[in-house]
Backbone as CSV, one residue per row, in Angstrom:
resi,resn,N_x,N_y,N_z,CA_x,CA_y,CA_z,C_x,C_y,C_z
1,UNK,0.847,-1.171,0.000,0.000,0.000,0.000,0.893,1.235,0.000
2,UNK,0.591,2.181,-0.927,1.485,3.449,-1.021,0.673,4.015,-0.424
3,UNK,2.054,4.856,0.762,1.918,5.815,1.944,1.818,7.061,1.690
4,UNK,1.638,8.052,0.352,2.276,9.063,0.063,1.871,10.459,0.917
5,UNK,0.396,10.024,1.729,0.155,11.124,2.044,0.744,11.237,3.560
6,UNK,1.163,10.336,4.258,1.793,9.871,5.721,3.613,10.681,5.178
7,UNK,4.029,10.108,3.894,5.397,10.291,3.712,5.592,12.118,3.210
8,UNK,4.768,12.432,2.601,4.728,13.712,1.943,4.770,14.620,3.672
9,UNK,3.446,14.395,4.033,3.322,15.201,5.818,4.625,15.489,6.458
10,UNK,5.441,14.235,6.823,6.215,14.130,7.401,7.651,15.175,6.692
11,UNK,7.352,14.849,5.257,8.921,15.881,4.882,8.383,17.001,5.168
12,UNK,6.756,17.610,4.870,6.599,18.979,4.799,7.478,19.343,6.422
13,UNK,6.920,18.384,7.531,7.328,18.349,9.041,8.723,18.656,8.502
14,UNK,9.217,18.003,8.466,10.884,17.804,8.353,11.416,18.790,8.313
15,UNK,10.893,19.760,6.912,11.263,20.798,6.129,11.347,22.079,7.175
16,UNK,9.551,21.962,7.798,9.505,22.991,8.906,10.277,22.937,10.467
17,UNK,10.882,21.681,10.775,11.602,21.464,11.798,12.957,22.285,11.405
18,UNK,13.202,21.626,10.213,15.002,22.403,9.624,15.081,23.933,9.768
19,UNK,13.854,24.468,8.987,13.963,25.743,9.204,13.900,26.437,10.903
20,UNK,13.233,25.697,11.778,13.260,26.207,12.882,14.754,25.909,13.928
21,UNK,14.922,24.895,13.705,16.328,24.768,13.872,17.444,26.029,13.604
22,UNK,17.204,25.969,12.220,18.005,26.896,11.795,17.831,28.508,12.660
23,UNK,16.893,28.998,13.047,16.308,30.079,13.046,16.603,30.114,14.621
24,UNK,16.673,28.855,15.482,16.818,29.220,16.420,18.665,28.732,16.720
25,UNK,19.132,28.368,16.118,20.642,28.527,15.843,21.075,30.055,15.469
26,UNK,20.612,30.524,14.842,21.111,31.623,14.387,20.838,33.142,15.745
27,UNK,19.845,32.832,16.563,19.006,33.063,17.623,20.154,33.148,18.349
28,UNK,20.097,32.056,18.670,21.728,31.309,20.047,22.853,31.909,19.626
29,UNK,23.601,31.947,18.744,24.339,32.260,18.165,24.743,33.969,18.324
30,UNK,23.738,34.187,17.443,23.603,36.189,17.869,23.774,36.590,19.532
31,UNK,22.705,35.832,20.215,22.577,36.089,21.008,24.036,36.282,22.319
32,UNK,24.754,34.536,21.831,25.824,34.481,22.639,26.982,35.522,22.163
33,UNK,26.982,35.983,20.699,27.846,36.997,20.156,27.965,38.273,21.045
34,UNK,26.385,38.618,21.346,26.092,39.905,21.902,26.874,39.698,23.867
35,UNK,26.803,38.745,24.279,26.613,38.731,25.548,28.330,38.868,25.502
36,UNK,28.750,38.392,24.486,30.904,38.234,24.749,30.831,39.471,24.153
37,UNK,30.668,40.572,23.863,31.128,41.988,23.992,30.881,43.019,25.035
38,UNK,31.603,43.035,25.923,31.371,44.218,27.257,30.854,45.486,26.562
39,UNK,30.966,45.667,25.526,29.954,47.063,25.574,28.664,47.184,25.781
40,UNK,28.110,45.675,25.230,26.861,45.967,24.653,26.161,45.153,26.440
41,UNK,27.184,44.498,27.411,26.770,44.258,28.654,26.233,45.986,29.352
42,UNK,27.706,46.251,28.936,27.885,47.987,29.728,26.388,48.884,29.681
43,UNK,26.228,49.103,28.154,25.142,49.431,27.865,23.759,48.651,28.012
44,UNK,23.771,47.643,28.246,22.540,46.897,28.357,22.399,47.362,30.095
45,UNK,23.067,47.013,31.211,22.920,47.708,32.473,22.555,48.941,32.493
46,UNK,23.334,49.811,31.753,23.366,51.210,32.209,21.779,51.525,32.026
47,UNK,21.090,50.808,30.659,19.648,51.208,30.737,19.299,50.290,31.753
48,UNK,19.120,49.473,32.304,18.104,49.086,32.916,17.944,50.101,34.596
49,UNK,20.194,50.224,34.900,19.861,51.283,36.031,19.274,52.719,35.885
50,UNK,18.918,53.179,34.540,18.504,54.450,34.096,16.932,54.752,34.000
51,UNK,16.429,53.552,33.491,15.520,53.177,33.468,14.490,54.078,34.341
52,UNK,13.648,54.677,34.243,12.465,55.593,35.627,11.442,54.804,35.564
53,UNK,11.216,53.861,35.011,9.692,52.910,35.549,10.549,51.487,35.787
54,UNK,12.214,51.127,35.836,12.627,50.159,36.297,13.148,50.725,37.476
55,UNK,12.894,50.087,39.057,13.755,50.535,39.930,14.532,48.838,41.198
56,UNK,15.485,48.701,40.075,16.244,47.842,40.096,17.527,47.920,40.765
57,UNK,17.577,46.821,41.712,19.406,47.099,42.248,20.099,46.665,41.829
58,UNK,21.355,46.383,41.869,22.405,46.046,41.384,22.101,44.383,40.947
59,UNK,22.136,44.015,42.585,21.537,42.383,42.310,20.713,41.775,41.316
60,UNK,19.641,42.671,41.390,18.291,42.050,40.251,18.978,42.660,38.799
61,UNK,19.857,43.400,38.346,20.350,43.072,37.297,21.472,42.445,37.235
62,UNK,22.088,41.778,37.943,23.078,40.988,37.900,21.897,40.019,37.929
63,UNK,20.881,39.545,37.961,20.130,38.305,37.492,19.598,38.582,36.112
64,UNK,19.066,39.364,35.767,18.847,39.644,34.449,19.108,39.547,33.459
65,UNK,20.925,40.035,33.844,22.035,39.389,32.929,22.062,37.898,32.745
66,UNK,21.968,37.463,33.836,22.459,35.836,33.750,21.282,35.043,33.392
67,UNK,20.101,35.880,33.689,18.826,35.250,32.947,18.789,35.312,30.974
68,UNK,19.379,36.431,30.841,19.665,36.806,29.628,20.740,35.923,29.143
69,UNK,21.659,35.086,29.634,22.585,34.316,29.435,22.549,32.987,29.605
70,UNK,21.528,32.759,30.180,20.965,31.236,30.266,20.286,30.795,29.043
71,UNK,19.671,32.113,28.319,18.849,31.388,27.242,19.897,30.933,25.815
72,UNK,21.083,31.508,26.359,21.992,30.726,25.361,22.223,29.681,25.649
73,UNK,22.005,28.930,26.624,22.210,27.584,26.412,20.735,26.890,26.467
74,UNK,19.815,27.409,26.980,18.500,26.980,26.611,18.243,27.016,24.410
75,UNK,18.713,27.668,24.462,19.120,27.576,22.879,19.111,26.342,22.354
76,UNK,20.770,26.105,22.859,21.426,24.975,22.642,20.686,23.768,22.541
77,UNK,19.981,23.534,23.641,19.227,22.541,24.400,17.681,22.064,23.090
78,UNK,17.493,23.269,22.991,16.090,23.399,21.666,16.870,22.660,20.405
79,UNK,18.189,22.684,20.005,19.139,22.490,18.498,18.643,21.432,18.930
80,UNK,19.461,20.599,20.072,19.589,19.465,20.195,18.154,18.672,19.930
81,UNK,17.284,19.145,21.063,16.212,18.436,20.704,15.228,18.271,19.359
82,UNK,15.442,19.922,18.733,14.844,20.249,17.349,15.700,18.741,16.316
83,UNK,16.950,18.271,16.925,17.724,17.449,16.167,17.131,16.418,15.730
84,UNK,16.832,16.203,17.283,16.456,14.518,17.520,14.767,14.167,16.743
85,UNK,14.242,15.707,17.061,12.976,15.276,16.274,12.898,15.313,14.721
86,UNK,14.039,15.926,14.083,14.352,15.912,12.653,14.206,14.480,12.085
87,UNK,15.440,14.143,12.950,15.596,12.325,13.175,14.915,11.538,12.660
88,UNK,13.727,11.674,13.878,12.763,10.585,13.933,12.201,10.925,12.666
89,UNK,12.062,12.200,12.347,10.674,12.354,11.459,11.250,11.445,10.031
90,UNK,12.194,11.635,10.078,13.314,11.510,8.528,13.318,9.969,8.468
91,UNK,13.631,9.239,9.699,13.575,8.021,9.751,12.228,7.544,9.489
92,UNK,10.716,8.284,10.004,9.649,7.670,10.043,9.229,7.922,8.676
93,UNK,9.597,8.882,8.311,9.113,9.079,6.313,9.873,7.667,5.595
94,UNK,11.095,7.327,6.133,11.755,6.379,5.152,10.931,4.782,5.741
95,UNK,10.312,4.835,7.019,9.822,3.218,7.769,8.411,3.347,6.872
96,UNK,7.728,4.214,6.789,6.579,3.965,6.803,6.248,3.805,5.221
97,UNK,7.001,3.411,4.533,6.888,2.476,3.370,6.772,1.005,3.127
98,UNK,7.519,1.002,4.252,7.744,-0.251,4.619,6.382,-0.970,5.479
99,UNK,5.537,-1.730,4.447,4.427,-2.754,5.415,4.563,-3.242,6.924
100,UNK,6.308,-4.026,6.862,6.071,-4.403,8.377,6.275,-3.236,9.197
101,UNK,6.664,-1.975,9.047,7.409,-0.492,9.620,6.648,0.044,10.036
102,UNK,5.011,0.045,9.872,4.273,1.195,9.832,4.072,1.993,10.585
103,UNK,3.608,0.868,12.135,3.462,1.307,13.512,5.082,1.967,14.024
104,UNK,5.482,1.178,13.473,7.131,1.975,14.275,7.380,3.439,13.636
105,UNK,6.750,3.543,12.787,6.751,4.500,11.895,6.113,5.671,12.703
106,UNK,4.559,5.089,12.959,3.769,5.950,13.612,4.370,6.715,14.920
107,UNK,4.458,5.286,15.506,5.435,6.039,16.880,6.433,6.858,17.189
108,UNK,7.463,6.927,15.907,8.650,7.863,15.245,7.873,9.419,15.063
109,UNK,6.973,9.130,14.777,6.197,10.524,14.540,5.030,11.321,15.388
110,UNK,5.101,10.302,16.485,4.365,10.754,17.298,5.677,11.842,18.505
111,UNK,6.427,10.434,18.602,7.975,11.199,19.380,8.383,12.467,18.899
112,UNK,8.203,12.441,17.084,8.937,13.486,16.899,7.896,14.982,16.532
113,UNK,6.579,14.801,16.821,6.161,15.807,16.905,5.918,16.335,18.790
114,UNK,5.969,15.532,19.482,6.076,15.685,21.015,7.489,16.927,20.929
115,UNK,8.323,16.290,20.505,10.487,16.767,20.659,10.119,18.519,19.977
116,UNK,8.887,18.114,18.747,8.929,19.077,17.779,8.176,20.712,18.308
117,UNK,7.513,20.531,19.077,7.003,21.557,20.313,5.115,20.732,19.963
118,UNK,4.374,20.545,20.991,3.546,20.044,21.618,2.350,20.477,20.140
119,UNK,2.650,22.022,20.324,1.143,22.557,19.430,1.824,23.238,18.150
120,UNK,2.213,22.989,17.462,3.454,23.478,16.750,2.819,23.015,15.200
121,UNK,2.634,23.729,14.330,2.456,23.159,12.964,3.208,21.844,12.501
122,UNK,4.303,21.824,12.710,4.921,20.473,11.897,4.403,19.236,13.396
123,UNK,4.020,19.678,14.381,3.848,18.290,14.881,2.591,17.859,14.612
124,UNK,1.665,19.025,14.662,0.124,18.595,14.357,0.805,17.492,12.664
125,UNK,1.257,18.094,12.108,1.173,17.160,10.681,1.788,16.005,10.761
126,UNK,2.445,15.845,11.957,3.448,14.451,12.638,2.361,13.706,13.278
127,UNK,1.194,14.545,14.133,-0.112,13.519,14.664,-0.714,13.278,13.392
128,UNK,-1.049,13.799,12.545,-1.368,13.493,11.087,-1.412,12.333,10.599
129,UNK,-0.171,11.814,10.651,0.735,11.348,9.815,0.329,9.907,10.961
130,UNK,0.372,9.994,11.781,0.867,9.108,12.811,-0.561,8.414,12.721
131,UNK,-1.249,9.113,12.820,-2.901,9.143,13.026,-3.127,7.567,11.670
132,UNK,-2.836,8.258,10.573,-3.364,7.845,9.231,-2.174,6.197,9.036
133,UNK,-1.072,6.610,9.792,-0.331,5.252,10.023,-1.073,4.236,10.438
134,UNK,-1.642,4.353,11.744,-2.126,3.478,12.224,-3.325,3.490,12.396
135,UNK,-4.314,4.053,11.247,-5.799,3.490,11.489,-5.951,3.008,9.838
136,UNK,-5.152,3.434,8.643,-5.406,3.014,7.279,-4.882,1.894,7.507
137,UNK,-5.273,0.923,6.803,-5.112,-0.674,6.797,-4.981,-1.052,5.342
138,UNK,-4.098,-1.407,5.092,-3.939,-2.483,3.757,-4.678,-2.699,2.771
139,UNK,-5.802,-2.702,1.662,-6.567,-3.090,1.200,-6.573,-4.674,0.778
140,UNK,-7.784,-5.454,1.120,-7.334,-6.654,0.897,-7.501,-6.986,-0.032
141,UNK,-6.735,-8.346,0.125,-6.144,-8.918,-1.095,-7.666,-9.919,-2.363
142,UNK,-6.870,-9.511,-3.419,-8.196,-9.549,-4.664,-8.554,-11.323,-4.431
143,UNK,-9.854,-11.390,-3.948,-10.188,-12.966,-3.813,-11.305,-13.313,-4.696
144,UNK,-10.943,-13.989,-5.326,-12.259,-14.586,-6.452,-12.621,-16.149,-6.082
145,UNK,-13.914,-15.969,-6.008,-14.540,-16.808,-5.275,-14.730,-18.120,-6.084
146,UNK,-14.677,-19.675,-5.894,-14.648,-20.482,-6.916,-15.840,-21.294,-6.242
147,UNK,-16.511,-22.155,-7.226,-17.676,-22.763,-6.580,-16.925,-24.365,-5.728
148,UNK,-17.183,-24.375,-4.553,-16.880,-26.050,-4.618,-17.382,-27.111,-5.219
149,UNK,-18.516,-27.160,-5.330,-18.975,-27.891,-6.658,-19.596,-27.496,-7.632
150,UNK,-19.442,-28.387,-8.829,-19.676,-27.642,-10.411,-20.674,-27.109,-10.878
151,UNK,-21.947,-27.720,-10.269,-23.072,-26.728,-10.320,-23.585,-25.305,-9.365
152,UNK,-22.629,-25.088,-8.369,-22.856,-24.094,-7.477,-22.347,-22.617,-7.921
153,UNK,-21.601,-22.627,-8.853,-21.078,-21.657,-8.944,-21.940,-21.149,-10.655
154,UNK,-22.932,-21.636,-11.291,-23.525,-21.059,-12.086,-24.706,-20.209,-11.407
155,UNK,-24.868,-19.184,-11.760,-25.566,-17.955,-11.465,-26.965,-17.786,-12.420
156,UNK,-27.022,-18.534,-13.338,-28.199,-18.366,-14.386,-29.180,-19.439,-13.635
157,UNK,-30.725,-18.871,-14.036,-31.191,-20.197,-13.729,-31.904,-21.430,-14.315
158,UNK,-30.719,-21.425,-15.468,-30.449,-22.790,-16.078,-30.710,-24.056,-14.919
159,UNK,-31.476,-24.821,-14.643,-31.039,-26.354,-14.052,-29.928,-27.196,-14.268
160,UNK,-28.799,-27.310,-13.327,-27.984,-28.129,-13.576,-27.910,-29.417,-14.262
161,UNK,-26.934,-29.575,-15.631,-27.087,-30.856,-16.613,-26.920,-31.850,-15.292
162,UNK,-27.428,-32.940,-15.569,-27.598,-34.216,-15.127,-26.575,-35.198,-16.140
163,UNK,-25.766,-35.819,-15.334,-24.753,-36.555,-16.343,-25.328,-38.084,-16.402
């Protein structure tokens, strides 16, 4: 049975995982650029102590900063996982061709729209996908019916010859 609409879902997924990946690499990236230049620390404090509707001490922006510096590795943490759900999805587009694969397939795409963020366009199309894995079934196989004996299987209503 061709999967195309389970396999097609999953690359569109794929496609939209890569790009978010990407987007939040480039995110992390900028971000950690900005935090290794003391000017742009210098100046990032100086407004918040300048600030007239922020009235902040020293302390609570020395957390600010480091809150601001955590999300570079919360970054990180998103690549990785954005990775793993690439993965699965890439692997479950290539299983779910495969007859005996299907369910493993499904489950690949259930994981990888969970990894992929919960309510997220490419995972809804990963429950999609996952969905149509495991409730479409096979079409069965072409059976032509034969009479067991020689007069049972005529359909006219001729009376069977008498030998």
């Amino acid at each position: 049975m061709k999967r195309t609409v389970e396999r097609v879902l999953a690359i569109i997924s794929a496609i939209l995982i890569g790009l978010g990946i990407l987007i939040i690499v480039f995110l992390t990236v900028g971000m950690g650029a900005l935090f290794k230049m003391d000017e742009f620390k210098a100046e990032l404090v100086q407004d918040l102590m300048e600030d007239p509707q922020l009235t902040l001490t020293e302390d609570e922006v020395i957390a600010v900063l480091q809150l601001f510096e955590s999300f570079i590795s919360f970054g990180w943490v998103f690549v990785i996982i954005g990775a793993i759900a690439l993965v699965l999805t890439i692997v479950g587009a290539v299983q779910v061709g495969n007859p005996a694969k299907v369910k493993a397939a499904g489950v690949m795409f259930i994981l990888g729209g969970i990894m992929a963020g919960v309510i997220t366009l490419p995972s809804i199309l990963l429950y999609v996908a996952a969905g149509m894995a495991f409730i479409r079934k096979p079409p069965a196989l072409d059976q032509t019916f034969r009479p067991l004996h020689e007069g049972q299987g005529d359909l006219s209503n001729q009376p069977p010859e008498q030998k």
